[in-house]
Each structure stands twice: as C-alpha cells, then as structure tokens.
N, CA, C and O atoms as a MOPAC input file, in Angstrom:
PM7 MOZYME 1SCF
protein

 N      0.84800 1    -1.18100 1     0.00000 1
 C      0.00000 1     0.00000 1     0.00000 1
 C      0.89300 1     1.24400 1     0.00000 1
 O      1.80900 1     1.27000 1     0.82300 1
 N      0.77400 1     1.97900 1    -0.59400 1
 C      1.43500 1     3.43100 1    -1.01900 1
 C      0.70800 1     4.56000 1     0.13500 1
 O     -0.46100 1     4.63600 1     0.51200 1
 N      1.92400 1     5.38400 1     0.51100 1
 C      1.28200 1     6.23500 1     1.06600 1
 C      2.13300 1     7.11300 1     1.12400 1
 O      3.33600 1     6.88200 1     1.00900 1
 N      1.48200 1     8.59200 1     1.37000 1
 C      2.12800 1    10.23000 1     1.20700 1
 C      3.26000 1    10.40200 1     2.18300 1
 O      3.06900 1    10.31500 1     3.39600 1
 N      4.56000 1    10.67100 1     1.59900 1
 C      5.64400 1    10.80200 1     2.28500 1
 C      6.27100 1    12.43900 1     2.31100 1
 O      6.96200 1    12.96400 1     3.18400 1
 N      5.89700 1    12.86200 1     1.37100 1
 C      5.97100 1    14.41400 1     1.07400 1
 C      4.51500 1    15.00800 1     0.76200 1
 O      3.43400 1    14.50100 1     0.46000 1
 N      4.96700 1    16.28400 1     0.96500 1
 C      3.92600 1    17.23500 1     0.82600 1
 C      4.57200 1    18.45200 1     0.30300 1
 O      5.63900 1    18.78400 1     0.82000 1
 N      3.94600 1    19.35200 1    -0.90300 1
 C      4.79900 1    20.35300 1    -1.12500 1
 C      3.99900 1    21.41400 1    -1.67200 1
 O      3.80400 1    21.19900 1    -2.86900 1
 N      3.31700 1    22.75600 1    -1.16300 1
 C      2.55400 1    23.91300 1    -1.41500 1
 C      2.73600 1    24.78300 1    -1.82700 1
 O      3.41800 1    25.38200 1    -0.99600 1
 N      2.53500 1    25.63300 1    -2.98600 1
 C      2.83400 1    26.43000 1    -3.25800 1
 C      2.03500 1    27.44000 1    -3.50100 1
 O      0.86800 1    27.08900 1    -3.67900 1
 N      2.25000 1    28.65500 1    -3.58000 1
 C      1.50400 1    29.83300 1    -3.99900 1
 C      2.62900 1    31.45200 1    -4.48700 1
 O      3.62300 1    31.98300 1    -3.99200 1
 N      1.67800 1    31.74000 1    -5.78400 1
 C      1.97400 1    33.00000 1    -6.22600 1
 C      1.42900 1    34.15200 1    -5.83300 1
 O      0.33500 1    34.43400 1    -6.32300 1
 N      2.04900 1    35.09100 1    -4.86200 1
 C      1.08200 1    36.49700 1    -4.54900 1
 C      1.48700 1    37.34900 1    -5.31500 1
 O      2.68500 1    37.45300 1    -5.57600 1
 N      0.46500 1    38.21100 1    -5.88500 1
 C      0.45400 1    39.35300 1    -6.49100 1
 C      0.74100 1    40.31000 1    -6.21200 1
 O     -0.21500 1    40.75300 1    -5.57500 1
 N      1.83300 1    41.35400 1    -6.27300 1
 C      1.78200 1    42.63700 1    -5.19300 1
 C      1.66700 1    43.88800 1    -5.84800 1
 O      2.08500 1    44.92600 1    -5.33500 1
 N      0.83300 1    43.81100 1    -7.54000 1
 C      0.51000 1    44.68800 1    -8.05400 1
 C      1.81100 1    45.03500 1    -8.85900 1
 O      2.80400 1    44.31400 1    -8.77100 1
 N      1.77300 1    46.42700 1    -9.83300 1
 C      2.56000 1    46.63600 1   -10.59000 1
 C      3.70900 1    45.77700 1   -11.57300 1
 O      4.87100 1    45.97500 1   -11.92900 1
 N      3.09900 1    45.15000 1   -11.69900 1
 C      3.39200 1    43.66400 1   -12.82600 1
 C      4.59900 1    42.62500 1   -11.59000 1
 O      5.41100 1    41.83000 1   -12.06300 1
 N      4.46600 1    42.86700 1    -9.99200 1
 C      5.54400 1    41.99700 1    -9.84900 1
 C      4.19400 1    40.99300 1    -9.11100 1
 O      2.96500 1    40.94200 1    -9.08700 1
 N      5.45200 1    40.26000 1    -8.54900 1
 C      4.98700 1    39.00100 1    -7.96700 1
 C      5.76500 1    38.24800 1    -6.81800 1
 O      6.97000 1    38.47300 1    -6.70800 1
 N      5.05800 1    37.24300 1    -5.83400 1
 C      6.14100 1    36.73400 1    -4.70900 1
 C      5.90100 1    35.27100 1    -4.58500 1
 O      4.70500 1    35.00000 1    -4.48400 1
 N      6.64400 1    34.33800 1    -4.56600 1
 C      6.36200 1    32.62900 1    -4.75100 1
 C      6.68200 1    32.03900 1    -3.53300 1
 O      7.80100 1    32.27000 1    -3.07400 1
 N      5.96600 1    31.36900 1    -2.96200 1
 C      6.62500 1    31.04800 1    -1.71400 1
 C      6.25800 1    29.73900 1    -1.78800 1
 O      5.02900 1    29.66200 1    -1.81700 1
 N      6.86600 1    28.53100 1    -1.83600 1
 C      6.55200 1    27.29500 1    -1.87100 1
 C      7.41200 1    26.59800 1    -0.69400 1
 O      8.62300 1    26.69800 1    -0.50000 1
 N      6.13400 1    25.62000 1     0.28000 1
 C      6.71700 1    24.95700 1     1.18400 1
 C      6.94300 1    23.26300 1     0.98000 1
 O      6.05500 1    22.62000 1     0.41800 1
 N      7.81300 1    22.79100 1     1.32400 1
 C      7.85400 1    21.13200 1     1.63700 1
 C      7.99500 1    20.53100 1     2.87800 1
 O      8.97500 1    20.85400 1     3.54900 1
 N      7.14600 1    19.65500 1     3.35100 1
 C      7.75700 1    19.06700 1     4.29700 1
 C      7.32700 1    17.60000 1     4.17800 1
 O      6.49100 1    17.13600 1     3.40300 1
 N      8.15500 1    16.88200 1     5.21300 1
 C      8.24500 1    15.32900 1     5.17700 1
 C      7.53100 1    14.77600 1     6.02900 1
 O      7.49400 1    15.34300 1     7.12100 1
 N      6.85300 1    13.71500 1     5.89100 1
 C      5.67600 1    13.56400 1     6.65400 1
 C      6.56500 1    11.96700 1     7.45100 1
 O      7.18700 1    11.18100 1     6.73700 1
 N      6.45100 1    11.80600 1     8.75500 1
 C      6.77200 1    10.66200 1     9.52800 1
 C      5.73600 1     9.77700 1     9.34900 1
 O      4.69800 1     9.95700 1     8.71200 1
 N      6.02800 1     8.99400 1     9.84200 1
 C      4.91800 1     7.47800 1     9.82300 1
 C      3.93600 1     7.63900 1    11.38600 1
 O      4.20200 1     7.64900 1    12.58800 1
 N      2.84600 1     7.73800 1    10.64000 1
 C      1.80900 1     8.17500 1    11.66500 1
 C      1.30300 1     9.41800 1    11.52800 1
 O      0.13100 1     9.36500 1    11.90200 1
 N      1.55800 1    10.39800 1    11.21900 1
 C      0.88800 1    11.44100 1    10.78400 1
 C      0.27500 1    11.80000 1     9.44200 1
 O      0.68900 1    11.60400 1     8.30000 1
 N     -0.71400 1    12.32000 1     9.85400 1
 C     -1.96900 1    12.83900 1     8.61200 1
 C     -1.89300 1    13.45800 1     7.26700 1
 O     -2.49100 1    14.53400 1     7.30400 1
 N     -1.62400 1    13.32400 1     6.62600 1
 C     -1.55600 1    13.68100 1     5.53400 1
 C     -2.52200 1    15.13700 1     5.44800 1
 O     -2.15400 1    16.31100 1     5.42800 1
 N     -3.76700 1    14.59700 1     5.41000 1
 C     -4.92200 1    15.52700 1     5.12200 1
 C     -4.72300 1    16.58900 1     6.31400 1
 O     -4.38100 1    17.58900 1     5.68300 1
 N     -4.74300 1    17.06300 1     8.10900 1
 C     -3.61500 1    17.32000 1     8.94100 1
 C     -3.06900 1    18.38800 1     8.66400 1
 O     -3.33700 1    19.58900 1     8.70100 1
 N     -1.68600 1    17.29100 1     8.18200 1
 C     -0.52700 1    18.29900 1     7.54800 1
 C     -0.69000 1    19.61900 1     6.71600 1
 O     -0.11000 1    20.70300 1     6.77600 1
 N     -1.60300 1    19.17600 1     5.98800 1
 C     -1.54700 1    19.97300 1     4.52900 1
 C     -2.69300 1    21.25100 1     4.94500 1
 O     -2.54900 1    22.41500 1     4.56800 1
 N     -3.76300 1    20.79400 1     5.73800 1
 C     -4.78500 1    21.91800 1     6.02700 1
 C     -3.54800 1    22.81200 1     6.85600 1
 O     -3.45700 1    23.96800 1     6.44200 1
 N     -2.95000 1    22.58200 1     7.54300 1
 C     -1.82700 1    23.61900 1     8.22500 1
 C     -0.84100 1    24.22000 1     7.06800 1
 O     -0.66200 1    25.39900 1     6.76300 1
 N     -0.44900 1    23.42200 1     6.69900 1
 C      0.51400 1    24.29800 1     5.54800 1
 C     -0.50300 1    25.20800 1     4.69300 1
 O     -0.07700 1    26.28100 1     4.26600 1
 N     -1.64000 1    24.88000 1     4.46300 1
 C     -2.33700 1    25.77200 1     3.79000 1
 C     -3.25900 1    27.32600 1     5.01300 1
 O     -3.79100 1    28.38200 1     4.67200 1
 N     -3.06100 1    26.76000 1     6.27100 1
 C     -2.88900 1    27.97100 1     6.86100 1
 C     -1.76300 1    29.00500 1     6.62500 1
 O     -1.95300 1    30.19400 1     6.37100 1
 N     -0.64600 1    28.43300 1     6.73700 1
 C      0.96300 1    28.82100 1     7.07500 1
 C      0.06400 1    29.86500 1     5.60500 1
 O     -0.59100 1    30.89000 1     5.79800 1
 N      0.24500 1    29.38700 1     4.62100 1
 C      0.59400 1    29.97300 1     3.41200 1
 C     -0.24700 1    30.92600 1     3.14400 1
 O      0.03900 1    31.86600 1     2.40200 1
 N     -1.63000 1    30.74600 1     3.85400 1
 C     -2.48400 1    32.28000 1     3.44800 1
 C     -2.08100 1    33.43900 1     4.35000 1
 O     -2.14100 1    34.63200 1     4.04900 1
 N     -1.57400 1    32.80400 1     5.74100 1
 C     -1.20100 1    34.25200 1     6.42500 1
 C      0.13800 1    34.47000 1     5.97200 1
 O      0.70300 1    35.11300 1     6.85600 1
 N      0.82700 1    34.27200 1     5.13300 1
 C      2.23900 1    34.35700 1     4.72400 1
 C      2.16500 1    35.46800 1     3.38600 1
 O      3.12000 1    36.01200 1     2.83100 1
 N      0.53800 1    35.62000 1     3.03700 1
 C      0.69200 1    36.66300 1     2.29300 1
 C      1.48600 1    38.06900 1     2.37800 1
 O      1.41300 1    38.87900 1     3.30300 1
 N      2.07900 1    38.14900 1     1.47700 1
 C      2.93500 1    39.30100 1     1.69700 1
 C      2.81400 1    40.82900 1     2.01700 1
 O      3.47900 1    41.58400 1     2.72700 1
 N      1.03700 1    41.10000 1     0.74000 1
 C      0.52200 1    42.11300 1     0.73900 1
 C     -0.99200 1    42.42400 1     1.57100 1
 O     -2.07400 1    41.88100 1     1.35200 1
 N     -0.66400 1    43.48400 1     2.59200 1
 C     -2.05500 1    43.65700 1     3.52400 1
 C     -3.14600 1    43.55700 1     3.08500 1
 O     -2.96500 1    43.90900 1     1.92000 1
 N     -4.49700 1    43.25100 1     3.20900 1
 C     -5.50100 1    43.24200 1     2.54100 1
 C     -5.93500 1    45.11800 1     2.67400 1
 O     -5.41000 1    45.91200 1     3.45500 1
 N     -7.00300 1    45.41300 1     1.67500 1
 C     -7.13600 1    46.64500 1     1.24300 1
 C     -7.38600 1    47.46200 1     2.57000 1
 O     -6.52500 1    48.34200 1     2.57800 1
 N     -8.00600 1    47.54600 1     3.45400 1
 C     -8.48000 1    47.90100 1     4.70100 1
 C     -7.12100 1    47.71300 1     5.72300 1
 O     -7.42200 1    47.53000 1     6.90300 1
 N     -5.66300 1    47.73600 1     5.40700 1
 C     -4.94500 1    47.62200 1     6.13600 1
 C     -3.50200 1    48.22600 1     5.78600 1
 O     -2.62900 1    47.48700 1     5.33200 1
 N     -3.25000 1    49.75800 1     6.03600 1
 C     -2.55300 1    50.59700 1     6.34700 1
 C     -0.99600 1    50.39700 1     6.76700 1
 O     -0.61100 1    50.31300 1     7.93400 1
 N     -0.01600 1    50.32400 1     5.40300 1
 C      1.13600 1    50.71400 1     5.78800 1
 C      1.64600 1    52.26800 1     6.55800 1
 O      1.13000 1    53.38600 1     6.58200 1
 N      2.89600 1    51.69800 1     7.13900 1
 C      3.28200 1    53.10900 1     7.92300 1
 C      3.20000 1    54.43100 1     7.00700 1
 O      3.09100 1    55.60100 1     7.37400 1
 N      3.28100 1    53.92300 1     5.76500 1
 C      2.98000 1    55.73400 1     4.84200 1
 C      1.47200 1    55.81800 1     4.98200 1
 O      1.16900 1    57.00400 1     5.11000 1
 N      0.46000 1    55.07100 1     5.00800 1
 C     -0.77100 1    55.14200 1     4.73500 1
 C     -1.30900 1    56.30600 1     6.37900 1
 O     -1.91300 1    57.37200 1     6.50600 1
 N     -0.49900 1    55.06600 1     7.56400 1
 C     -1.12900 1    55.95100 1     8.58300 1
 C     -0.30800 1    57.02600 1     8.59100 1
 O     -0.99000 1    57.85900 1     9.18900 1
 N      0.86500 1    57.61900 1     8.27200 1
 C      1.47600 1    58.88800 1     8.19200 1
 C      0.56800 1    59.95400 1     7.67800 1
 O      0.62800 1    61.12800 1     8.04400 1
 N     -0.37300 1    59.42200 1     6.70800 1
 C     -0.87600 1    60.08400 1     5.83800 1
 C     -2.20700 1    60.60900 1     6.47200 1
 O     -2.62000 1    61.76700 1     6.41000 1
 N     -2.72800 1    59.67900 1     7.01600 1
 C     -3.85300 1    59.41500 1     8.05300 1
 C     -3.92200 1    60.71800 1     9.18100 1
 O     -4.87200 1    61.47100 1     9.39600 1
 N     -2.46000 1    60.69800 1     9.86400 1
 C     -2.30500 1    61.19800 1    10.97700 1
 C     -2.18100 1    63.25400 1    10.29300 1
 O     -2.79000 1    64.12200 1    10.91900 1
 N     -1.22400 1    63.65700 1     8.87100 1
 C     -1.50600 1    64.22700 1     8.20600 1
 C     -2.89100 1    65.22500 1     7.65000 1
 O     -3.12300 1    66.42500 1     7.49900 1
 N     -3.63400 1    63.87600 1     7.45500 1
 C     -4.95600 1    64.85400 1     6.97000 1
 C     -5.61400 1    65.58100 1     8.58800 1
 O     -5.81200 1    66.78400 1     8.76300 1
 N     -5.91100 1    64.24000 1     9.84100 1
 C     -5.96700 1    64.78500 1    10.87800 1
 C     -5.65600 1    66.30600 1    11.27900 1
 O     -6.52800 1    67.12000 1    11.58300 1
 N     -4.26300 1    66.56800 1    11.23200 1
 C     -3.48400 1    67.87200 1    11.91700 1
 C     -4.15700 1    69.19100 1    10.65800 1
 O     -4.47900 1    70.33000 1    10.99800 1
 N     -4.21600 1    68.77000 1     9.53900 1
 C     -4.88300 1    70.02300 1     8.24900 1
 C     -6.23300 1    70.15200 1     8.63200 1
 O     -6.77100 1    71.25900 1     8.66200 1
 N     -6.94300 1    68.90500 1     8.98700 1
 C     -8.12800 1    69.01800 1     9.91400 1
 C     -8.11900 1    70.51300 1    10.45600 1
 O     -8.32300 1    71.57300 1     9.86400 1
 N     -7.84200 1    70.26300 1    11.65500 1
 C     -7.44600 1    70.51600 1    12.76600 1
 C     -7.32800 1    72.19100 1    12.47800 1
 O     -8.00900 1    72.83600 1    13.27400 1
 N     -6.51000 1    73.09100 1    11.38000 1
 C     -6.38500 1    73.85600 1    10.70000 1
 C     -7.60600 1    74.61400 1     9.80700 1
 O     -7.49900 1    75.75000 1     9.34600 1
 N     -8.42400 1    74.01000 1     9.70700 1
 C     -9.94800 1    74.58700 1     9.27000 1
 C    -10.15600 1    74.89600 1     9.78200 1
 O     -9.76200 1    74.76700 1    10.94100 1
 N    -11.33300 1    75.89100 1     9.18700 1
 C    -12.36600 1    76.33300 1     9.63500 1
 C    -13.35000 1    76.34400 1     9.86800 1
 O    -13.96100 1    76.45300 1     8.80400 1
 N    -14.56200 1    76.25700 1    11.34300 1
 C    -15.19700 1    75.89200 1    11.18500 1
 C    -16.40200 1    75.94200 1    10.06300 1
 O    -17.26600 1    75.06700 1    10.01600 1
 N    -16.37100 1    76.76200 1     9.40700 1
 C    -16.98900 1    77.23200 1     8.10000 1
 C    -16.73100 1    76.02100 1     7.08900 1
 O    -17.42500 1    75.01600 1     6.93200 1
 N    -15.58800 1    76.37600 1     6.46900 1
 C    -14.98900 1    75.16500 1     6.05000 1
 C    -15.50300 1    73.36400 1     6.31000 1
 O    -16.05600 1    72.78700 1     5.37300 1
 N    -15.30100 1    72.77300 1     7.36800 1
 C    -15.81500 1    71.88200 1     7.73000 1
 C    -17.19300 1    71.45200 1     7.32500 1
 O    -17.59400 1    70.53100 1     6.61200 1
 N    -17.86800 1    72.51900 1     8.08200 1
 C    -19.55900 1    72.95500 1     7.67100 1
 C    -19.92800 1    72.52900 1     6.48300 1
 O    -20.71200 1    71.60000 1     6.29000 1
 N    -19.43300 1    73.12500 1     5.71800 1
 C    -19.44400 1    72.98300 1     4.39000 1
 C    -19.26300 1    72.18200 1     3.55500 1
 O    -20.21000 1    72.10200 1     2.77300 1
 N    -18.16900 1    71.30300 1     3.28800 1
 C    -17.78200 1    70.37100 1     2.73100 1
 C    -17.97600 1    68.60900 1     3.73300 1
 O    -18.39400 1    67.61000 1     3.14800 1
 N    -17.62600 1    68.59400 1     5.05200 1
 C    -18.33800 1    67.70500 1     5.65500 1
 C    -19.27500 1    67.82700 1     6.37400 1
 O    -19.40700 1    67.05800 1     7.32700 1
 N    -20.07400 1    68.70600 1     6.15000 1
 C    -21.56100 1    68.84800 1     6.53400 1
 C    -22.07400 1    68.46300 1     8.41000 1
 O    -23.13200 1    68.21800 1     8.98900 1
 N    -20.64700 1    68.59900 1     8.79400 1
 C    -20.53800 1    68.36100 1    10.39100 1
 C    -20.09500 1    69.57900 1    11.02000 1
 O    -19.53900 1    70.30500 1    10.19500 1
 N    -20.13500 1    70.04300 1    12.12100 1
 C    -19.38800 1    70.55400 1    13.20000 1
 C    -17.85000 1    69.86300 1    13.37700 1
 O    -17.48700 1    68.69000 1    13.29300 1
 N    -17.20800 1    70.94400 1    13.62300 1
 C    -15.02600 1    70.44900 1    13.62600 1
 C    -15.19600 1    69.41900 1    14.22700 1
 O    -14.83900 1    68.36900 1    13.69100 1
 N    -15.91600 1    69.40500 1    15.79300 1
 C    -15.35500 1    68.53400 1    16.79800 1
 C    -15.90400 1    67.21300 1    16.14200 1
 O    -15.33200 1    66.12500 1    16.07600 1
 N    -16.73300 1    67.44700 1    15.82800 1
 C    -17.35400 1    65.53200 1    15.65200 1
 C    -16.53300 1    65.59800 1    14.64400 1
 O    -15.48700 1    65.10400 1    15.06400 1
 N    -16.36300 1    65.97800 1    13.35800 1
 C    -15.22000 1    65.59800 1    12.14200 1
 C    -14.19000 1    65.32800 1    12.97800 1
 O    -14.20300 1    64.10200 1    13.09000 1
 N    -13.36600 1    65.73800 1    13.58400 1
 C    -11.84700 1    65.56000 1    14.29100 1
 C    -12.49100 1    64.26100 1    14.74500 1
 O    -11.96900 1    63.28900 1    14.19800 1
 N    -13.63600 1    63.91200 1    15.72500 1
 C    -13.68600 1    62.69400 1    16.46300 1
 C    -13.57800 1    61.47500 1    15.29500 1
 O    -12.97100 1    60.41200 1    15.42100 1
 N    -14.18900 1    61.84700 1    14.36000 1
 C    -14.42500 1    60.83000 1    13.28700 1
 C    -12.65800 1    60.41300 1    12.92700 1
 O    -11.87300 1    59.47000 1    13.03000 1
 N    -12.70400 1    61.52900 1    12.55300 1
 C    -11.08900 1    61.03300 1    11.97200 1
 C    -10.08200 1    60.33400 1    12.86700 1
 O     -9.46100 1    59.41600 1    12.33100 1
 N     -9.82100 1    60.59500 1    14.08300 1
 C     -9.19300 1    60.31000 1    14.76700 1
 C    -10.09600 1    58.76800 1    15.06400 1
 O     -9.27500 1    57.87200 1    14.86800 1
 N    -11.11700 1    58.30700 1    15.35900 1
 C    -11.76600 1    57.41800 1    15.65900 1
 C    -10.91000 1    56.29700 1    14.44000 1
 O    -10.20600 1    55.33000 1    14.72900 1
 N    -11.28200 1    56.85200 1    12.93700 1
 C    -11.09900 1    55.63800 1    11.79200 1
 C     -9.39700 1    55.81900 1    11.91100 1
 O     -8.83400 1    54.82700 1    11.45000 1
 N     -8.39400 1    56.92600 1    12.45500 1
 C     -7.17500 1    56.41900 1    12.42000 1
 C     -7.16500 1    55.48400 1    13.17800 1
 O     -6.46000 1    54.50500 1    12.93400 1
 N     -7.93500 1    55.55700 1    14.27100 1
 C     -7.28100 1    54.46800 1    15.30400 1
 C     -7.96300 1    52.91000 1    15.23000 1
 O     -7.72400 1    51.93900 1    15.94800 1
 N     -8.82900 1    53.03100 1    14.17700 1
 C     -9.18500 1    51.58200 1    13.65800 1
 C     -8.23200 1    50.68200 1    12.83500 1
 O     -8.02700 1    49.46900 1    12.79500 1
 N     -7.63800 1    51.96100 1    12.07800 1
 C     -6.96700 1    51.63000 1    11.21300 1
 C     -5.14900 1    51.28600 1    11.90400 1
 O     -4.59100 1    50.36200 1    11.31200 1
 N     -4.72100 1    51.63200 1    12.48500 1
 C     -4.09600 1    51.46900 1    13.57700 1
 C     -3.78000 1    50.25700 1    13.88700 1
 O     -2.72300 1    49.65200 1    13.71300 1
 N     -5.01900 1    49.84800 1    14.48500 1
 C     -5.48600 1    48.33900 1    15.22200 1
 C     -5.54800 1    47.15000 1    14.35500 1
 O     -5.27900 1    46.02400 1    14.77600 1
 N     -5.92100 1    47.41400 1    13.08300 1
 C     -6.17000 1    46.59100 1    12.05800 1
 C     -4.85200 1    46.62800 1    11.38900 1
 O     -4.59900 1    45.45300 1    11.12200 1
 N     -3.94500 1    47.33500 1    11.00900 1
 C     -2.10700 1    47.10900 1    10.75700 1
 C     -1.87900 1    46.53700 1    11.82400 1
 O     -1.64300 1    45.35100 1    11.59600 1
 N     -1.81400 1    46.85100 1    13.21400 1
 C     -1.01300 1    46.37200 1    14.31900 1
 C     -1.70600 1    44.32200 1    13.92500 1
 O     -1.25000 1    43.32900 1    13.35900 1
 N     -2.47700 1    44.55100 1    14.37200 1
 C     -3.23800 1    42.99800 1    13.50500 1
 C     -2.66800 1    41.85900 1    12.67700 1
 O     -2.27100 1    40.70700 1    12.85400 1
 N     -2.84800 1    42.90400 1    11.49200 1
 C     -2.27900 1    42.15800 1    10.61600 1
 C     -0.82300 1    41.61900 1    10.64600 1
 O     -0.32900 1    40.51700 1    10.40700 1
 N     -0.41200 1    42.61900 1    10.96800 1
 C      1.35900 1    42.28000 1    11.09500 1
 C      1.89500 1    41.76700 1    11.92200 1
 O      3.12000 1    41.65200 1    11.96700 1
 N      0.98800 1    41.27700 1    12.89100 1
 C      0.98400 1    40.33200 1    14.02100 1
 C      0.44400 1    38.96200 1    13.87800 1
 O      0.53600 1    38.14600 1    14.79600 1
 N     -0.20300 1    38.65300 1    12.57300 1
 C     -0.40900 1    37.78700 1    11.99500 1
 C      0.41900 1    37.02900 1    11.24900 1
 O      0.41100 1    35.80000 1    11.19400 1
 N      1.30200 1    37.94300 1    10.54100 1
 C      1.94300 1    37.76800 1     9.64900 1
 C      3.23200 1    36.91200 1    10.27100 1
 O      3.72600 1    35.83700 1     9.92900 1
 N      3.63100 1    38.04100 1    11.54300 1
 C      4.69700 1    37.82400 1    11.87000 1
 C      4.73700 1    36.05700 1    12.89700 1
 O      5.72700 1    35.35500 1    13.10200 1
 N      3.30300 1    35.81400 1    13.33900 1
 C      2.78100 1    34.70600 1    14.01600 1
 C      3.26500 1    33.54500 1    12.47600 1
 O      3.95200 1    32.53400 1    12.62500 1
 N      2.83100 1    33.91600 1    11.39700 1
 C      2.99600 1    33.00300 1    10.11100 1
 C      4.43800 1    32.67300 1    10.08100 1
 O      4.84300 1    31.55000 1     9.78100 1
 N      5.10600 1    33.53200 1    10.35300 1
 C      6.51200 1    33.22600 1    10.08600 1
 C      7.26400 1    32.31500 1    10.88500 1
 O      8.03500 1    31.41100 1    10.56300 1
 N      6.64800 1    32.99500 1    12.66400 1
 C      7.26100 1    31.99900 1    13.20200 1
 C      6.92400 1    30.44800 1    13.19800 1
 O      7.58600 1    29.49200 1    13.60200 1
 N      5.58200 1    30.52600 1    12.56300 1
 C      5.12200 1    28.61900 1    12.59100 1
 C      6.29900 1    28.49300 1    11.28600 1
 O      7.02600 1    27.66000 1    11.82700 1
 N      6.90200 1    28.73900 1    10.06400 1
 C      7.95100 1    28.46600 1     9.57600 1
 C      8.84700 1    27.97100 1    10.28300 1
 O      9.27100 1    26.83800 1    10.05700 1
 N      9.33800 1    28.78700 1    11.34700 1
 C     10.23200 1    28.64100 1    11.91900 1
 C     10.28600 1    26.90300 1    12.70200 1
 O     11.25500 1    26.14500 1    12.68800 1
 N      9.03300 1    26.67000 1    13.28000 1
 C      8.74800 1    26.26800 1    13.94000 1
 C      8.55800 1    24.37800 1    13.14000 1
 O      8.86200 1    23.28300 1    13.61300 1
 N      7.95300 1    24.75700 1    11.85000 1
 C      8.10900 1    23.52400 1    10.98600 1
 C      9.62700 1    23.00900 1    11.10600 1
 O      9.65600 1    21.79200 1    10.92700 1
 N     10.85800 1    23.54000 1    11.34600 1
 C     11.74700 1    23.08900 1    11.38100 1
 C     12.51300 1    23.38800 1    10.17000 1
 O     11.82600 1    23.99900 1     9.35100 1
 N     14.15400 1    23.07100 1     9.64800 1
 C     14.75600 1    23.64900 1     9.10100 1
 C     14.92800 1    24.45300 1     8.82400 1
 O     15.50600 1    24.67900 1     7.76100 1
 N     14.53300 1    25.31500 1     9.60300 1
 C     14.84900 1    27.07800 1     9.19600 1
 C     16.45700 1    27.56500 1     9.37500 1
 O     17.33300 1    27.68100 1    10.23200 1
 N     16.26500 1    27.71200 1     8.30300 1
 C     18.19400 1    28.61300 1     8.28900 1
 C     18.29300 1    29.86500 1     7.67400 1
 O     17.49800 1    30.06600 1     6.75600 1
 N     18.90300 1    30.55300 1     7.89800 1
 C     19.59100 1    31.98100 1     7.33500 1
 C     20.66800 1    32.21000 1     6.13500 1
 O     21.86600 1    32.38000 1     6.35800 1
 N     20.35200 1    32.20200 1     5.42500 1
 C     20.83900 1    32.64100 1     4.02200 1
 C     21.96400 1    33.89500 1     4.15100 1
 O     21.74000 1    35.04400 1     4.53400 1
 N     23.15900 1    33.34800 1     3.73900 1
 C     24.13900 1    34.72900 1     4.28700 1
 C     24.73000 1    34.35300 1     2.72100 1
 O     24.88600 1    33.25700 1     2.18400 1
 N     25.02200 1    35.92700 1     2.16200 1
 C     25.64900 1    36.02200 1     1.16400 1
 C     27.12600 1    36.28100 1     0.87100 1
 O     27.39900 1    37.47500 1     0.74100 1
 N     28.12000 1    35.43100 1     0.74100 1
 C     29.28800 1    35.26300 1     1.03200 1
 C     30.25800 1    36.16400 1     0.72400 1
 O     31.34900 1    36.33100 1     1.27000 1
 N     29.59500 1    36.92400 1    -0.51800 1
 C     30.46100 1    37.44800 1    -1.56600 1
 C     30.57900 1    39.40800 1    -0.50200 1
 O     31.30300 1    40.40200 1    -0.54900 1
 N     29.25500 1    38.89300 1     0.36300 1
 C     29.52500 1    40.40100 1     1.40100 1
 C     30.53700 1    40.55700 1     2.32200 1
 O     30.86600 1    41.63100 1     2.82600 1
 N     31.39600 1    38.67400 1     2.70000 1
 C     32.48900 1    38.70700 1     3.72000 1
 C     33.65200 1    38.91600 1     2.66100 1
 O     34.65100 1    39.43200 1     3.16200 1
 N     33.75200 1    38.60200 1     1.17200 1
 C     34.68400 1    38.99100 1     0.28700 1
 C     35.74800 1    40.07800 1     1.35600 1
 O     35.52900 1    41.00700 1     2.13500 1
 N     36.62600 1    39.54700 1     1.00000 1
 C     38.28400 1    40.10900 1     1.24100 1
 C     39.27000 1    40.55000 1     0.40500 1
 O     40.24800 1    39.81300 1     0.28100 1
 N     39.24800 1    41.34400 1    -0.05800 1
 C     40.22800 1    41.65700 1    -0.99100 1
 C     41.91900 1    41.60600 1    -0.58400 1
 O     42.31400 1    42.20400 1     0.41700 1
 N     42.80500 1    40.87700 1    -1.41300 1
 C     43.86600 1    41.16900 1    -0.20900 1
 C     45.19500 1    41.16400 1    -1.59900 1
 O     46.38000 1    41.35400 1    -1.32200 1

C-alpha cells in the first residue's frame, strides 16, 4: 500500500505593478501522521504568509498620511468643515481620529499575523539563514 511521504505547497502572490512573490513549502511527513492534517496547516501557514495587507490595512505611509490629513483638519475652519463635511469640527476631528485608530489596530493585527505566520515556519523546522558570502569577500 502506497502512502504520502511528502507534501509540497505552493503559492503566487500578487503585489501589483506587474511583480509578484512565490513562496513554496515542503515538508516530510513521519509514519503516523496525517496527511490531510498536515496539509490543512501548511495551507494555513501559506495564506497568512501573504505578503501584501488586505485593502483595509494601512502601511506606515498610509497611517502617516492618516495622521496628516488629521493635523490640516485641525487647521480649518469651522466654516470650512460645515461645508464640505456637513458636520461641526469637533465631531469631524472625532471621526477622523476614531477611523485612524481603527486603522491602527487593524495594521497592528495584521502584522501580528503575519509575523505569528513566520514563526510557525520557523517552527516547521529547518529554518536557516541565508548569508551572502560574496559580502564577507576580502580583498587582499
């Protein structure tokens, strides 16, 4: 009787502007463990291993930018405000400051996800560090 000794996953992420990121895993399966198991986990590993945040989730330029419109806020007038967001300053400022700090929470999140993805890599075993030799180069 034949049975699954390897397992090997792969996936292509998209990160826009014609590039791309491949991350393909293998691992070796012992005698006694699940096949079917194994592979639903590696196919966890690999969706939070996505590279690029989902749309609703704010790199450090995004909330820079965030924190930005806030302070120009802040710089209106209440006229101004009135007008174009059809609110009073204070509740606009609350708003804004409210969705920075969602947005905030939802990066801090994600990248705590991400970084949780990595360490189960780690954690599958063989993890090593890639050092590029030609950087200890010596000229002599």
């Amino acid at each position: 009787m034949s049975r699954v000794t390897n397992i090997t996953i792969g996936r292509l992420f998209n990160l826009g502007n014609y590039e791309h990121v491949r991350y393909e895993l293998t691992v070796e399966l012992q005698p006694g463990e699940s096949a079917a198991e194994t592979l639903a986990g590696l196919e966890n590993v690999m969706n939070a291993l996505d590279p690029k945040p989902p749309g609703n989730v704010a790199d450090s330029a995004g909330l820079f930018r965030s924190r930005q419109y806030i302070e120009q806020a802040k710089e209106e007038s209440e006229e101004h405000i009135q007008l174009y967001h059809g609110t009073d300053k204070a509740t606009h400022l609350a708003k804004l400051e409210k969705e920075h700090e969602e947005m905030r929470v939802r990066s801090l999140a994600w990248f705590e996800r991400r970084d949780k993805a990595r360490q189960l890599l780690d954690d599958l075993g063989g993890a090593s560090k890639w050092v590029d030799d030609k950087i200890n180069w010596e000229d002599s």
